[in-house]
N, C-alpha and C positions, 0 to 999 in steps of 0.2 A: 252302284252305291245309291241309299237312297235317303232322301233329304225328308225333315218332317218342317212345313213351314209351322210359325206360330201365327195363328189367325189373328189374335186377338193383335199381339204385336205392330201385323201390318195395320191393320184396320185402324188401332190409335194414330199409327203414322200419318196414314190419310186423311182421318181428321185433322191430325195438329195440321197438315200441310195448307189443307182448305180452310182451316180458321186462320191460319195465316196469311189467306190471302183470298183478296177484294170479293165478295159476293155478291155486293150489290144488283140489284135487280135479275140474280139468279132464281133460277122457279124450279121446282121439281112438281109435273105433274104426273098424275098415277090414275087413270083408268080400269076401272073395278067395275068387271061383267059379272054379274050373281052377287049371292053370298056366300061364300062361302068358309068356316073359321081358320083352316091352313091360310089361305089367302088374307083375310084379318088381319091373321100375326105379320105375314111377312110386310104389308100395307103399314103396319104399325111401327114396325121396325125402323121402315124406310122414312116412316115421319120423326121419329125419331131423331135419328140419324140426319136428315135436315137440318132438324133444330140445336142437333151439335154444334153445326161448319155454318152454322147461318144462313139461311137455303131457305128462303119461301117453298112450302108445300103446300099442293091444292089436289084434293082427291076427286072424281069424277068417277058417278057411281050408275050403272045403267040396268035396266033387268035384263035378267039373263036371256030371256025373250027376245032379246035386243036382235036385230039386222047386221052382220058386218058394214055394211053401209051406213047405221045410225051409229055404231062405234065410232066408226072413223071420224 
């Protein structure tokens, strides 16, 4: 048998859930090697989506030239 979830459905759930509850000094940070516009969107999203559920976002952006080492 097979199931069709509704995205959108969950995904409001998990908002309401997380606005309902304490965020305070919650941080999403997001590390972004390059440019790239796929990458963009989905960085955009995720800020987004922060600023839903009350979520401090801080983007960190490094050239792509970057070292695994200077990522980290």
């Amino acid at each position: 048998m097979n199931t069709i979830a509704d995205g959108r459905a969950i995904a409001q759930k998990i908002k309401d859930t997380l606005s309902d509850t304490s965020t305070d000094g919650v941080q999403l940070d997001v590390i972004v090697v390059g440019d790239n516009k796929v990458t963009a969107t989905f960085v955009s999203a995720k800020k987004r989506f922060a600023e839903q559920v009350g979520i401090s976002f801080v983007q960190h952006t490094v050239s792509e030239s970057s070292s695994t080492e200077e990522v980290v």
